[in-house]
C-alpha positions as CSV (number, residue, x, y, z in Angstrom):
1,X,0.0,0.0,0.0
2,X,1.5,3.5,-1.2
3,X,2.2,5.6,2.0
4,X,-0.2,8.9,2.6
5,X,0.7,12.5,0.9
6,X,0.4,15.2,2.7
7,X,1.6,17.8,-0.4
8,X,1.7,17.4,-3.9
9,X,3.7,19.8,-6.7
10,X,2.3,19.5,-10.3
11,X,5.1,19.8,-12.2
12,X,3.8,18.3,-15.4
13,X,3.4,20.1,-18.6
14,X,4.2,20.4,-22.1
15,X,6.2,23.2,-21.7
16,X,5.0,25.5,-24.4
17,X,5.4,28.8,-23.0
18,X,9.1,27.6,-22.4
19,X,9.7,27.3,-25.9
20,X,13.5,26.5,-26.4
21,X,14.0,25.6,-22.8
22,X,11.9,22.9,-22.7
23,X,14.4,20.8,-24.5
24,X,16.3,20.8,-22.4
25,X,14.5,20.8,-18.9
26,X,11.2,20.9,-17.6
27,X,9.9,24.3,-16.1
28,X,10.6,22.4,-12.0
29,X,14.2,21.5,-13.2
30,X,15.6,25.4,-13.4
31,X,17.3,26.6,-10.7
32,X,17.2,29.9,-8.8
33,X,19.6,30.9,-6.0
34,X,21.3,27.3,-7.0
35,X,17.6,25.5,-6.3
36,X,15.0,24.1,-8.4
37,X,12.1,25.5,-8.7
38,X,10.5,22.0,-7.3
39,X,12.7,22.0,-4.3
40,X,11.9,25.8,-3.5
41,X,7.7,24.5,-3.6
42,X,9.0,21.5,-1.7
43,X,10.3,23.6,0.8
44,X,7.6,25.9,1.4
45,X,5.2,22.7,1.6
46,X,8.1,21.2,4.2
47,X,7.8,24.8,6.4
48,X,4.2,23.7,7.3
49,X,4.6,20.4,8.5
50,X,4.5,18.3,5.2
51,X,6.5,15.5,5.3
52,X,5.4,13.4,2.5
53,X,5.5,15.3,-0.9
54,X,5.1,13.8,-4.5
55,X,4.9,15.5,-7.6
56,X,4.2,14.6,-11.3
57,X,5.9,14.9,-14.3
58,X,5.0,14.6,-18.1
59,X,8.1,16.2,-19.9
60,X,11.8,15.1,-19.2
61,X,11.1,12.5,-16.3
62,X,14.3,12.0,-15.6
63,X,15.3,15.9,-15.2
64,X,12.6,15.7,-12.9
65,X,13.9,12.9,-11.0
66,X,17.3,14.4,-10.8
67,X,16.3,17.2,-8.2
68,X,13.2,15.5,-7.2
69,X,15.3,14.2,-3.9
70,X,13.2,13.7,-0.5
71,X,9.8,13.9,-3.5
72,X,7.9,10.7,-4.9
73,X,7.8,11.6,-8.8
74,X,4.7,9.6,-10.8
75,X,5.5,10.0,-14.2
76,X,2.4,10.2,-16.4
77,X,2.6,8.5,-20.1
78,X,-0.7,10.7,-20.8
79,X,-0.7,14.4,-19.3
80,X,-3.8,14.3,-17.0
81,X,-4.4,18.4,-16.4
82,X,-4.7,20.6,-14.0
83,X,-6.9,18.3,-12.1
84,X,-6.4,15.1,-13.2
85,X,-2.5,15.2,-12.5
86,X,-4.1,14.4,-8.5
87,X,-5.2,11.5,-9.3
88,X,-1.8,9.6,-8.3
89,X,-3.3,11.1,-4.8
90,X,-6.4,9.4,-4.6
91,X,-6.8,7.3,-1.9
92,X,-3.6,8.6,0.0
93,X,-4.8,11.3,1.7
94,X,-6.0,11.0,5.2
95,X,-6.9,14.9,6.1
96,X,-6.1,17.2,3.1
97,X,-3.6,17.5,0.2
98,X,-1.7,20.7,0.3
99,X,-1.1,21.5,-3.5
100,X,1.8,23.7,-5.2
101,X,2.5,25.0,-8.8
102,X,6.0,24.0,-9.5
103,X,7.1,26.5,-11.8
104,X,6.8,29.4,-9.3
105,X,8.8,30.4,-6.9
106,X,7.7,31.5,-3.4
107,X,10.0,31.6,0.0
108,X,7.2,31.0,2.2
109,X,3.2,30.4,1.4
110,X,1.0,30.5,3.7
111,X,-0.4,27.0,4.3
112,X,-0.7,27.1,7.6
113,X,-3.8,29.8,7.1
114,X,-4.8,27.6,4.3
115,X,-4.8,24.4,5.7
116,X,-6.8,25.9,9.1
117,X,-9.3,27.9,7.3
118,X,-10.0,24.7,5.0
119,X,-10.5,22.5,7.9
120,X,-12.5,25.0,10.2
121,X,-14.8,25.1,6.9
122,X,-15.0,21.7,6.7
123,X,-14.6,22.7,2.9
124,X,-14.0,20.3,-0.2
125,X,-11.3,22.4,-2.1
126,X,-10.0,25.7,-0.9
127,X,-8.1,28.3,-2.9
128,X,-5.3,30.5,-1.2
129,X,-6.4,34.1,-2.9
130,X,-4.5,37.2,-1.9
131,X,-6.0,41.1,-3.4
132,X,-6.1,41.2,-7.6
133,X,-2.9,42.6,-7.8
134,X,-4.4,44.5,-11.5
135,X,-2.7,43.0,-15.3
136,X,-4.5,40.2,-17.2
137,X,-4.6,37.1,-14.4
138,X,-8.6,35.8,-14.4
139,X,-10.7,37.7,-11.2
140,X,-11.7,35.0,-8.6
141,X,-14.9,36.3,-6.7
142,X,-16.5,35.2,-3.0
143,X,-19.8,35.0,-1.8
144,X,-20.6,36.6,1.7
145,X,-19.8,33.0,2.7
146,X,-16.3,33.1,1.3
147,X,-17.3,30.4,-1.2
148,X,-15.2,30.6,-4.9
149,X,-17.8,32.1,-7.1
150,X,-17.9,30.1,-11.2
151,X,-16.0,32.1,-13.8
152,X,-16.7,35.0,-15.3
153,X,-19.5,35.5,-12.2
154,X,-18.7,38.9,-9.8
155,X,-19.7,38.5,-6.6
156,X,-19.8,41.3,-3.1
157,X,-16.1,39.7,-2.6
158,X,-13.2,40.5,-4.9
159,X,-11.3,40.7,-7.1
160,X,-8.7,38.3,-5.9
161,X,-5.8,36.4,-7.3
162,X,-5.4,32.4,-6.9
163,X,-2.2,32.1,-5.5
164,X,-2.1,28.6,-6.8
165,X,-2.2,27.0,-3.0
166,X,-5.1,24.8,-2.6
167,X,-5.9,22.3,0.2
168,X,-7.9,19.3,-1.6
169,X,-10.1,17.2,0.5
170,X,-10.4,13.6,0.2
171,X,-14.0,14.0,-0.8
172,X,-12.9,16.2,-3.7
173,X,-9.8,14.0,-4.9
174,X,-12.4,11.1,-5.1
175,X,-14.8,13.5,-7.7
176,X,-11.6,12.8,-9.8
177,X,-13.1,11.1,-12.8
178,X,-10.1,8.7,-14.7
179,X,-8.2,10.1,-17.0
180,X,-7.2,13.6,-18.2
181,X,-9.4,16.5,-16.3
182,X,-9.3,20.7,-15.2
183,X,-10.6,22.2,-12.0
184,X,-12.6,24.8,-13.6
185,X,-14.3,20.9,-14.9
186,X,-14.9,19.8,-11.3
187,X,-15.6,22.9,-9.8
188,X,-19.6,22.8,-10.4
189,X,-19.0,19.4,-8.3
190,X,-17.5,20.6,-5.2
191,X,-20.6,21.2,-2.6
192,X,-17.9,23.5,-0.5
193,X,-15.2,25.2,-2.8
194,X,-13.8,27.9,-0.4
195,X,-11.8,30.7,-1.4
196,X,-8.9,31.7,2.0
197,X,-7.6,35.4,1.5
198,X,-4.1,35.8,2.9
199,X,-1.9,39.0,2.7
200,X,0.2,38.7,-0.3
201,X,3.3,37.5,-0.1
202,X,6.4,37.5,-2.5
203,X,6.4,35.0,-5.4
204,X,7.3,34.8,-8.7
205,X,6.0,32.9,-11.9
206,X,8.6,31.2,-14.0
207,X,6.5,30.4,-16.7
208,X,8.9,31.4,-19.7
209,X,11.9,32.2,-21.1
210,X,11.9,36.1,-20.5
211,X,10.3,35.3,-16.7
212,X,13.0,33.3,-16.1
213,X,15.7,35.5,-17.0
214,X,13.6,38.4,-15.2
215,X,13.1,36.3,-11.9
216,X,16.9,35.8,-12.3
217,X,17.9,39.3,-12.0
218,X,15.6,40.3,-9.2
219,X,16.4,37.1,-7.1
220,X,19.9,35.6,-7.6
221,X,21.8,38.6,-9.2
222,X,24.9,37.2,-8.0
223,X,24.1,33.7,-9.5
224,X,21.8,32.6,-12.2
225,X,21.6,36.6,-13.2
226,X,25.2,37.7,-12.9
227,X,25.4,38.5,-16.4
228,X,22.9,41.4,-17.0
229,X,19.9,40.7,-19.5
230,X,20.6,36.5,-19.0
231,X,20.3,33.8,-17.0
232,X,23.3,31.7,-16.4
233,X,22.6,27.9,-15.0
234,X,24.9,27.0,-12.4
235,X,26.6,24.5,-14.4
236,X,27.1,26.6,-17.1
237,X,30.4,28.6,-18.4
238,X,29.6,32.2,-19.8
239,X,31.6,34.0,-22.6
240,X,31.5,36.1,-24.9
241,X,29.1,39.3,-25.5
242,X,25.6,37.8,-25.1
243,X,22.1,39.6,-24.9
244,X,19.2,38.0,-23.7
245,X,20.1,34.6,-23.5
246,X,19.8,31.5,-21.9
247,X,22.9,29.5,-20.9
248,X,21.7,26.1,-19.8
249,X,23.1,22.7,-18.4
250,X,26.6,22.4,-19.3
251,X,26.4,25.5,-21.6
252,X,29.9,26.5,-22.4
253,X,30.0,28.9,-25.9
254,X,33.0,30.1,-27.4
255,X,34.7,33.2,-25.8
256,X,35.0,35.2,-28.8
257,X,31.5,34.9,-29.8
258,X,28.2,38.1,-30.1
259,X,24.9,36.1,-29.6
260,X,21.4,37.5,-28.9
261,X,18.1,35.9,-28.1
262,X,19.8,32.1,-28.1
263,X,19.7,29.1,-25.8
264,X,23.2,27.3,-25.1
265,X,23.3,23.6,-23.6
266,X,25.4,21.2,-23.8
267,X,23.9,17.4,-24.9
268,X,25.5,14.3,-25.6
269,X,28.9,16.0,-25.4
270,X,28.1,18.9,-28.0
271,X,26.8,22.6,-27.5
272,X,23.7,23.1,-28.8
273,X,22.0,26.6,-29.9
274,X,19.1,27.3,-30.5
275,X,16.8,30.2,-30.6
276,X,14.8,32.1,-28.1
């Protein structure tokens, strides 16, 4: 019998807003501040209690494996979705299932007020949600009872942002229906879908190639974004005069060489370029 989860990271994807980089690494696989994005959700999971963390992966398995280390990784052959990528949770979860998006990056996330609000509500999902901070991420909206509001429907709470933190009940892991499936899908299902407002806190998207060289400047300007307008993997070997580019595993290109808007990794002993 598979042991219980407390926390789950969905880390599968196709990796199409990626473009370039997703050949070669998944989204959770970059580092920032010499971590992976899956060990920085890991660790805010861990900060709360969690002890038993799995995440799922779609793309690159085995990149996924490699820093998975203290997480149980169940690959998917088929990607299952937003929701469906839970089901390798059904039927291990005794309380609730603390879930994580692991292509962003966050110090600390608030689970604790997640995880207490959800159980005082007795509710079947619950949404961390923190004030609309404006741009073009979809409005969530609350009833006077705090209850998650369908799309596209304003309600006398809101805007707020989803955060991507949710605490899934057992109740609403087994709505799960086999095979690939989305929350917005379920959530006409869910009898208590509650929406938990927290102060915001500081987190970051890594959802592309420009996010990730952005996320590298403002948080590891000494590491991954010590060469201005790039982001520099901490295997890699910069040289030359590059702008806005990518230097990934292993990347190593020649010193006397003017490159813009490229991608450098090394792969099966050769550097590869291509473009951003």
């Amino acid at each position: 019998m598979p042991e219980p989860l407390e926390g789950f990271l969905l880390a599968a994807g196709r990796g199409v807003r990626m473009g370039a980089l997703s050949r070669c690494l998944p989204k959770p696989a970059w580092t920032l501040q010499g971590r992976p994005l899956l060990q920085w959700g890991a660790e805010a999971l861990r900060r709360s209690g969690v002890e038993r963390i799995a995440c799922n992966a779609f793309l690159h398995g085995d990149a996924v494996r490699a820093v998975a280390a203290g997480i149980e990784v169940c690959e998917e052959p088929q990607l299952l979705g937003s929701a469906g990528g839970l089901l390798h949770a059904r039927g291990r979860v005794a309380s609730e299932l603390l879930t994580w998006n692991a292509d962003v990056w966050a110090e600390a996330v608030p689970f604790d007020l997640l995880r207490a609000r959800h159980r005082e509500a007795r509710a079947t999902l619950s949404w961390l949600l923190v004030p609309h901070p404006g741009g073009d991420w979809n409005p969530v909206w609350l009833d006077e009872a705090d209850r998650v509001l369908p799309k596209g429907v304003t309600g006398p709470k809101g805007p707020f942002h989803f955060t991507g933190a949710a605490a899934w009940s057992p109740e609403a892991l087994a709505l799960l229906p086999e095979g690939p499936s989305e929350v917005n899908d379920l959530r006409p299902r869910l009898p208590v879908h509650l929406g938990v407002v927290g102060e915001p806190f500081p987190w970051c998207e890594v959802g592309s190639a420009d996010a990730l060289i952005r996320a590298a400047a403002s948080l590891a300007p000494v590491q991954e974004g010590r060469l201005p307008g790039c982001y520099i993997h901490p295997t890699a070997h910069p040289a030359g005069r590059l702008t806005r580019c990518v230097l990934g595993p292993s990347a190593a290109p020649p010193p006397s060489i003017t490159d813009a808007n490229a991608l450098w990794f090394e792969e099966r002993g050769h550097q590869v370029r291509l473009g951003l």
